[in-house]
MIZASE-628201 format. One line per field, with one value per residue: residue number from 1; z, y, x of N, C-alpha, C in turn. Coordinates in steps of 0.2 Angstrom, whole numbers, plus 5000, padded with zeros to 4 digits. Layout:
REM residues N
num <- NUM	... $
nz <- Z	... $
ny <- Y	... $
nx <- X	... $
caz <- Z	... $
cay <- Y	... $
cax <- X	... $
cz <- Z	... $
cy <- Y	... $
cx <- X	... $
END
This chain:
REM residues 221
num <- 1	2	3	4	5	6	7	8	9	10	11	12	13	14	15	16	17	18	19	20	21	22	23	24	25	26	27	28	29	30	31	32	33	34	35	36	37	38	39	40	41	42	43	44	45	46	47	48	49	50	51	52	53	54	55	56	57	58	59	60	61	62	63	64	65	66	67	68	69	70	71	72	73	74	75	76	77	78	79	80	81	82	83	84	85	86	87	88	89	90	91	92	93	94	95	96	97	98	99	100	101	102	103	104	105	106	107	108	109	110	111	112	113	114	115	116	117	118	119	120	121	122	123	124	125	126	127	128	129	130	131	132	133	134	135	136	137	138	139	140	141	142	143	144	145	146	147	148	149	150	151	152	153	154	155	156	157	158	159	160	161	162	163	164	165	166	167	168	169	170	171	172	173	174	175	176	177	178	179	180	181	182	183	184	185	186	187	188	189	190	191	192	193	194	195	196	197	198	199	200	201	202	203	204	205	206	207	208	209	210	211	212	213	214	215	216	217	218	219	220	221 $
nz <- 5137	5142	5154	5161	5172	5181	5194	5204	5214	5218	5222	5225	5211	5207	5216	5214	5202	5199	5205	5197	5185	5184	5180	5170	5156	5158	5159	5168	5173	5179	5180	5172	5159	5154	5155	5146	5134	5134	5131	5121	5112	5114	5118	5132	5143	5158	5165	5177	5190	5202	5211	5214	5206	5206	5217	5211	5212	5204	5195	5192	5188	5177	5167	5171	5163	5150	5148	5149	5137	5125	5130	5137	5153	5170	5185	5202	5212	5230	5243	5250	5255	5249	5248	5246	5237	5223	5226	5222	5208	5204	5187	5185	5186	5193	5185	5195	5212	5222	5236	5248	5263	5254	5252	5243	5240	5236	5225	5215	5213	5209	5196	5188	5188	5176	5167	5168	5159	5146	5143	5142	5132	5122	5119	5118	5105	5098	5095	5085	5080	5070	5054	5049	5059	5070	5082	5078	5079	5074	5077	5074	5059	5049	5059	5068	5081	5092	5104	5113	5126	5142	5152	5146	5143	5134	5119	5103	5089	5073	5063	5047	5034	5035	5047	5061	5079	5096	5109	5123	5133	5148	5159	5164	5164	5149	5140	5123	5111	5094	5078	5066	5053	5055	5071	5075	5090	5098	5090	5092	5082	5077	5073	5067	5071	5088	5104	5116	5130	5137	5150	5166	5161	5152	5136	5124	5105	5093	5077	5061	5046	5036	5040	5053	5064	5081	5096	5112	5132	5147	5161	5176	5196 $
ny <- 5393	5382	5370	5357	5345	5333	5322	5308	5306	5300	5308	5318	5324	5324	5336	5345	5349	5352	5362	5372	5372	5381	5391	5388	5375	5359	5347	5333	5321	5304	5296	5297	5293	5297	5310	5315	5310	5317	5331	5328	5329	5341	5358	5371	5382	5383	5369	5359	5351	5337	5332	5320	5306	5292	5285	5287	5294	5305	5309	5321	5327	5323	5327	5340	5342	5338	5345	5358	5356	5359	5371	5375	5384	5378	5372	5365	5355	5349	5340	5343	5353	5369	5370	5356	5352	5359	5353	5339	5343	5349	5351	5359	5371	5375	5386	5389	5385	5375	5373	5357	5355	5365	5382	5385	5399	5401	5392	5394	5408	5405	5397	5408	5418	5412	5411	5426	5430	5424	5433	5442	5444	5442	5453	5462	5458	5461	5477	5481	5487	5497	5497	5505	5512	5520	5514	5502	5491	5488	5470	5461	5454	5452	5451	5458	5471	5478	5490	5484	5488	5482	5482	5484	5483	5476	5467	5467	5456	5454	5442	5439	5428	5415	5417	5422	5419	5422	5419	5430	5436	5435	5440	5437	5429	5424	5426	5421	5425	5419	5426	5425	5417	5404	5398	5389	5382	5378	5368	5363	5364	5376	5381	5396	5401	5400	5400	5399	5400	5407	5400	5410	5413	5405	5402	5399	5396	5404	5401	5403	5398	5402	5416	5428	5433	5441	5443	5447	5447	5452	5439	5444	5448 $
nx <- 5324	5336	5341	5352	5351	5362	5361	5363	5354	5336	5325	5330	5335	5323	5318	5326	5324	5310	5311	5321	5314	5303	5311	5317	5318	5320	5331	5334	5344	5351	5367	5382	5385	5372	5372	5383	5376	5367	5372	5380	5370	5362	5360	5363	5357	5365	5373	5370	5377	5379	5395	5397	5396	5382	5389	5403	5419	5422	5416	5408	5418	5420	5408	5408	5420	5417	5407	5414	5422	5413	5408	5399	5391	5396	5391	5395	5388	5388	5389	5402	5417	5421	5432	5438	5431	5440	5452	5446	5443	5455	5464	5456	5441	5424	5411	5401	5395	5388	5384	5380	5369	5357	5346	5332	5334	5344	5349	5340	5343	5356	5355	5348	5357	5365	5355	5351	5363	5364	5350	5354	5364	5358	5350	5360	5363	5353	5357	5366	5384	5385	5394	5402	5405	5416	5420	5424	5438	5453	5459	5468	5473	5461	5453	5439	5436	5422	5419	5429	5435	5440	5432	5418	5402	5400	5405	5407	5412	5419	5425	5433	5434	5443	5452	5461	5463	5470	5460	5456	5451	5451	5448	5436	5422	5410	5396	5394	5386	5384	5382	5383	5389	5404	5414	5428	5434	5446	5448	5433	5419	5407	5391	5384	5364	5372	5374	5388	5395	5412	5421	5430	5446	5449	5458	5455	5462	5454	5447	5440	5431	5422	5420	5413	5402	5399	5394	5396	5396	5402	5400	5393	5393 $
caz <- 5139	5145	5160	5164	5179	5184	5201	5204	5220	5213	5226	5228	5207	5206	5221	5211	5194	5199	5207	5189	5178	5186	5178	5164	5154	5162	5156	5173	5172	5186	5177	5168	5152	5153	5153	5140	5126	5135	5128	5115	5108	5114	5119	5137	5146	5163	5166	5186	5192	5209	5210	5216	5205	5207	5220	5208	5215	5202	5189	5192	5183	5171	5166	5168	5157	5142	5147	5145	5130	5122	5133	5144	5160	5174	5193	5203	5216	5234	5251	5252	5257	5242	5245	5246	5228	5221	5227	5216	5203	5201	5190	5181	5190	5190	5186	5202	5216	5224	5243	5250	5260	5251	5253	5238	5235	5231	5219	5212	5211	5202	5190	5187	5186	5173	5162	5166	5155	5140	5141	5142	5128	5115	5120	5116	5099	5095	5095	5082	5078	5061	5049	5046	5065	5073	5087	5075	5078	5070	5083	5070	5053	5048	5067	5072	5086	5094	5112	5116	5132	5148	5158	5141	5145	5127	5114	5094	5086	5067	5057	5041	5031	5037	5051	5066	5083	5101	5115	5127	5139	5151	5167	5167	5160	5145	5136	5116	5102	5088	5074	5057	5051	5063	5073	5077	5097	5100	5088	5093	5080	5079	5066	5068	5077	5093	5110	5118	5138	5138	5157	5166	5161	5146	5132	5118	5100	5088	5070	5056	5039	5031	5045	5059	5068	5087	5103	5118	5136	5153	5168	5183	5200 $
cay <- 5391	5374	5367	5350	5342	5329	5320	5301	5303	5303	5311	5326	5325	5329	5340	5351	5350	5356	5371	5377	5372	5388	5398	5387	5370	5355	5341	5328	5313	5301	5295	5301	5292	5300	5318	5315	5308	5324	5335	5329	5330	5346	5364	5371	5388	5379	5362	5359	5343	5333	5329	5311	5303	5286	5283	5290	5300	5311	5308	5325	5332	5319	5330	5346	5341	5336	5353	5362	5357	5362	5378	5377	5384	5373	5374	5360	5353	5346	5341	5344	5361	5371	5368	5348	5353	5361	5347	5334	5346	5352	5360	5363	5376	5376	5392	5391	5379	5375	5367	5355	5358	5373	5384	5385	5405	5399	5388	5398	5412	5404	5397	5415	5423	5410	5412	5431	5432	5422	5438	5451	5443	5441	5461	5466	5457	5467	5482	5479	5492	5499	5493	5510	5514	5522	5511	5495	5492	5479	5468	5458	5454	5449	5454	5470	5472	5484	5491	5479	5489	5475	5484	5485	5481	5471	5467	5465	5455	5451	5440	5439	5422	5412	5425	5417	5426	5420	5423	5433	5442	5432	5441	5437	5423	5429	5425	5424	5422	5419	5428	5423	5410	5401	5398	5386	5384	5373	5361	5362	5369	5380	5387	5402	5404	5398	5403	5397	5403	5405	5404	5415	5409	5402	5407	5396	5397	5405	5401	5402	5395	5409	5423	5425	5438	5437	5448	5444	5450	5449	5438	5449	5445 $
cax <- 5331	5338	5346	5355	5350	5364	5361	5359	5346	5331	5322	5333	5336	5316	5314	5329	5319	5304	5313	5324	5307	5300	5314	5320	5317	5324	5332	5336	5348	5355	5370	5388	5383	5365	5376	5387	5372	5364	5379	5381	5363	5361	5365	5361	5363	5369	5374	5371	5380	5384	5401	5400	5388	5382	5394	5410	5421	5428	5410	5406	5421	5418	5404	5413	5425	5414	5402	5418	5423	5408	5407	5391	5391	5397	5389	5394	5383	5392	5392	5409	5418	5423	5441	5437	5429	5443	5457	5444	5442	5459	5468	5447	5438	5418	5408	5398	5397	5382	5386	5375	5362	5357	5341	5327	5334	5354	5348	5335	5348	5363	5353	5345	5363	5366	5348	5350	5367	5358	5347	5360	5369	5354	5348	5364	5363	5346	5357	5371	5387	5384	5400	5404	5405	5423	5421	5427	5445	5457	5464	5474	5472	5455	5450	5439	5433	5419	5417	5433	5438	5441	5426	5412	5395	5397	5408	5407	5418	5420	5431	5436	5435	5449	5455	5460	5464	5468	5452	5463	5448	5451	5446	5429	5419	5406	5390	5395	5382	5386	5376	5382	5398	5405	5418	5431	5438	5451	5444	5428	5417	5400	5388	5376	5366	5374	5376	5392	5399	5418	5425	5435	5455	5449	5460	5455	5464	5448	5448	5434	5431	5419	5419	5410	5401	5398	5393	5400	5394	5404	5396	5391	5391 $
cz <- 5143	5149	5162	5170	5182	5193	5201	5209	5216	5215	5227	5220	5204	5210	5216	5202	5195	5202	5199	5185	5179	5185	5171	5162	5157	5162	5162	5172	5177	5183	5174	5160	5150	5149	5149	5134	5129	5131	5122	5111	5109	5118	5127	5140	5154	5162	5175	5186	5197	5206	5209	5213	5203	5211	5217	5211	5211	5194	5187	5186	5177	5167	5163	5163	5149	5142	5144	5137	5126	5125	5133	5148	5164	5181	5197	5211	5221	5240	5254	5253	5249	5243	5246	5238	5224	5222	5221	5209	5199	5193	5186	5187	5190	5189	5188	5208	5221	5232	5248	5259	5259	5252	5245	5236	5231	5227	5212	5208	5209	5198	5188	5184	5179	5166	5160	5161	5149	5136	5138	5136	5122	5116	5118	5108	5095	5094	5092	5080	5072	5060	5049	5052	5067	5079	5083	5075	5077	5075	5083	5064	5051	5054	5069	5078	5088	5101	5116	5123	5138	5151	5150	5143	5140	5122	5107	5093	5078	5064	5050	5038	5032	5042	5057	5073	5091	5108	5119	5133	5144	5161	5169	5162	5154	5142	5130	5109	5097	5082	5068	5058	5056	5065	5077	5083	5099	5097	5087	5087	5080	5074	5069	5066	5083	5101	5114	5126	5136	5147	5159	5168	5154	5140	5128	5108	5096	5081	5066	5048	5034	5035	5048	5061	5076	5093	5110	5127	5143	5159	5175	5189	5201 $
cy <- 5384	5376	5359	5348	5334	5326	5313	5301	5307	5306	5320	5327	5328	5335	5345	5352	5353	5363	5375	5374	5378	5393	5396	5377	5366	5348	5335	5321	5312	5299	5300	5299	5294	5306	5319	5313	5317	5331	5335	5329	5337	5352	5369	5378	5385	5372	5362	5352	5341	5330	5322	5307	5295	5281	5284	5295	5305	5311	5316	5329	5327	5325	5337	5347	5343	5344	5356	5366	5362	5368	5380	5380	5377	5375	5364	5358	5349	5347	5344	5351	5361	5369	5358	5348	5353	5356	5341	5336	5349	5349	5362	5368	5375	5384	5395	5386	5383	5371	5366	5356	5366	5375	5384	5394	5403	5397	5391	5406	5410	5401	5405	5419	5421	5413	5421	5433	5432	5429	5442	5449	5444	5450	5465	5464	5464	5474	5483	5487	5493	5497	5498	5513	5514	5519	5504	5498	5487	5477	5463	5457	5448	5450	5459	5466	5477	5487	5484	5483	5482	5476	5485	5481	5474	5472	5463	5461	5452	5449	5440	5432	5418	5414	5419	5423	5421	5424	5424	5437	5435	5431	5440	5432	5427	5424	5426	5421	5425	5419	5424	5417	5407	5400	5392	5386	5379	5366	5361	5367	5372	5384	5391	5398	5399	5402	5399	5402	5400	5406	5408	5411	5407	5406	5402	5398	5398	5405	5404	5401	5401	5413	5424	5434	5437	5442	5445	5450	5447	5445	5443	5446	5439 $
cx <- 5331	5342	5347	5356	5356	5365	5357	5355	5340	5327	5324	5334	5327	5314	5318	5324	5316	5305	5316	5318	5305	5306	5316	5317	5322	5324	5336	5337	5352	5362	5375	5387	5379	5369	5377	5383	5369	5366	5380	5374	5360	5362	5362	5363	5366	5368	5375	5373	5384	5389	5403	5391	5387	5387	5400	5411	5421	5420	5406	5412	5422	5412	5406	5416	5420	5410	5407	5421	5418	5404	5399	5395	5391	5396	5392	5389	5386	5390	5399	5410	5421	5430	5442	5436	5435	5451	5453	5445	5448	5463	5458	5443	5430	5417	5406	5400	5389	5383	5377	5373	5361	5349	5339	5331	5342	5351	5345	5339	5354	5361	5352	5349	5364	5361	5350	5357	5365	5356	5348	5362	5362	5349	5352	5366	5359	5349	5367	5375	5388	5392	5403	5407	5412	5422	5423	5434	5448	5462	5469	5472	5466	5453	5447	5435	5428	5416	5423	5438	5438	5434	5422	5408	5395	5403	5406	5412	5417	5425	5429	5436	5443	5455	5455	5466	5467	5464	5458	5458	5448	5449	5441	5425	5412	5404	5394	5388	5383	5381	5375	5390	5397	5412	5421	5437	5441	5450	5438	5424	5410	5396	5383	5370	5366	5376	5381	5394	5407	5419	5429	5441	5453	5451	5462	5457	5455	5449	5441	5437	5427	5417	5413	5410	5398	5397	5393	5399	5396	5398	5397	5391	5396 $
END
């Protein structure tokens, strides 16, 4: 598992490294241009990142942004109070927040939350709902679904070759990997296999080109 490290102090950008390498691989840049080749090159279960980098105010949601798009997790990293965060950051929300100074177990435990959904999501693969199975329900045409209650531990989802749906679980942010085809989110597209994080509000337009299978697992906590 991967983690993006952005923070332009380079003292505090190693002292945090060597803490998430002991739970997860970790890729640290000081820099919003560093970020963004980062992002674009590759695929990450959190993206940790200070708000104010290299003296920018708003460089952190530069960041944000770009993670979003291509739906990483977003933690951000701040001296400031959450609601000084959330005034910079508005209307984007992150999907943790880490306030400066923090102790070795915060840090260690919101990565952790991150890493352990990864988990959850790729163990509830290993345990797929036969085809045949009365738990598939059709949630529009070319759409089924499986275990799609609000409160499910885990949901299935299969499209259909050109099937196109809008993501609507919005109460809670969720791990999805993507098994077989792929799928197209607001543009953005993704081929099997993929592991993608939707936030919580996010209710991105879903399409696919040769149908798509995909399990999907609420974040906890």
């Amino acid at each position: 598992m991967k983690v993006l490290l952005v923070e332009d102090d380079p003292s505090l950008r190693e002292g945090m490294g060597e803490l998430v390498s002991e739970l997860a691989d970790v890729q640290a840049v000081g820099t919003l241009d560093e970020a963004l080749r980062a992002l674009a090159a590759d695929r990450f279960e959190l993206v940790m990142t200070d708000m104010r980098i290299a003296g920018g105010h708003t460089d952190g949601r530069g960041v944000l942004e770009a993670a979003r798009r291509q739906r990483h997790p977003v933690a951000i990293v701040s001296a400031a109070s959450s609601d000084e965060v959330a005034q910079v950051l508005h209307p984007s929300v992150p999907d943790a927040l880490l306030i400066k100074p923090f102790q070795v177990d915060d840090i260690m435990e919101l990565v952790e939350r991150f890493l352990e959904l990864k988990r959850q999501v790729v163990a509830a693969a290993r345990e797929p709902v036969a085809g045949d199975s009365s738990e598939w329900i059709e949630l529009s045409p070319g759409v089924k679904g499986a275990g799609s209650e609000p409160d499910s531990a885990r949901t299935w989802m299969r499209l259909a070759a050109e099937a196109a749906f809008p993501w609507n679980r919005s109460r809670s942010a969720h791990g999805v990997l993507l098994l077989e085809g792929d799928l197209e989110l607001d543009s953005e597209r993704y081929a099997a296999p993929c592991y993608l994080f939707l936030s919580q509000g996010a209710s991105p337009q879903v399409k696919t080109r040769a149908g798509a299978l995909a399990v999907c697992v609420p974040l906890r906590g």
